[in-house]
N, C-alpha and C positions, 0 to 999 in steps of 0.2 A: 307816188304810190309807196306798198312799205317796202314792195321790195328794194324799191331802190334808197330807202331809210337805212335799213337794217344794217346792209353789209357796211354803210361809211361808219357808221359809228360805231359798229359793233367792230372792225378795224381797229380804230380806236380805243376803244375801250380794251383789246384784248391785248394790247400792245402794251401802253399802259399797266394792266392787271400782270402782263408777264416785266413791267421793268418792277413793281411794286414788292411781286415776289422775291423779284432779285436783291430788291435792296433790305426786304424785311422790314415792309414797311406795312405792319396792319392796319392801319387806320383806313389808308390810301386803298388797300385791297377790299376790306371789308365793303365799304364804300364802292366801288368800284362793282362787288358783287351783288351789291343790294341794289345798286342800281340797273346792272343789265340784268336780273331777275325781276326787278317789275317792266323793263319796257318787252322784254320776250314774253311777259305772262301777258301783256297788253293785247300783243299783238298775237299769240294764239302759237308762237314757236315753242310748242313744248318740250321736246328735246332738249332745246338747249335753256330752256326755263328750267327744269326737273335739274337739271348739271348745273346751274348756276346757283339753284336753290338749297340743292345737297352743301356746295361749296361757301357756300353763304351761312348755312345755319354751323357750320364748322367755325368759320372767322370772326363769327360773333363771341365766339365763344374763345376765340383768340388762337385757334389752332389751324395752325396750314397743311396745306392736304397733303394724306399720308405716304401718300404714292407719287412719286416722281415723275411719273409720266403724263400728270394728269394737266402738263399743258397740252399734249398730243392728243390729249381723248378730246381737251376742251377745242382744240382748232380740226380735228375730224366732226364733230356735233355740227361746229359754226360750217365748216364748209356743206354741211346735209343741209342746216338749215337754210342759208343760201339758196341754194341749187332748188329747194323746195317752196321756196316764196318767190325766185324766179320762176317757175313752172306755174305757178298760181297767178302770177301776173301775165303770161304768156297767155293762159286759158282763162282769163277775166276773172276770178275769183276772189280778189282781192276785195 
C-alpha cells in the first residue's frame, strides 16, 4: 500500500535532501526534489507535493531556500503527510 511506500523512502530521500543541503550540493538536491515532487503528486500527498514543488522550482534555478528553517516545515508536512496516508489506509481509501 502507499502508505507503507511513502514514509520508507520519503525517510530517505529527506535525509539525503538534508545531507545534500549540508554539503552544497545542488545537483544532488535538485534531483532529489524533482523527484520526491513527482512521486507525492503521484500519489495525491499534496502538502508536501505544493512544499516540494515550491522547493524544487527554486533549485532549478540554482537557489537554496531562503529561510533556514525550511528543513522543520519540510519534516512537519512529511510527518502530516504520513499520519494522513496512514489514516487512509486504516479506513481503506487507498
Amino acid at each position: 500500500p502507499i502508505s507503507t511506500l511513502f514514509p520508507s523512502t520519503t525517510i530517505f530521500r529527506s535525509k539525503d535532501l538534508a545531507e545534500a543541503y549540508i554539503r552544497k550540493d545542488m545537483n544532488v538536491f535538485d534531483y532529489l526534489l524533482q523527484s520526491l515532487n513527482g512521486s507525492t503528486g503521484s500519489i495525491g500527498a499534496n502538502k508536501m507535493y505544493v512544499l516540494s514543488k515550491y522547493l524544487n522550482e527554486g533549485s532549478h534555478k540554482g537557489k537554496w531556500p531562503e529561510n533556514e528553517s525550511w528543513m522543520m516545515i519540510f519534516k512537519a508536512v512529511y510527518d502530516e503527510t504520513v499520519k494522513e496516508l496512514q489514516n487512509m489506509a486504516l479506513h481503506g481509501r487507498e
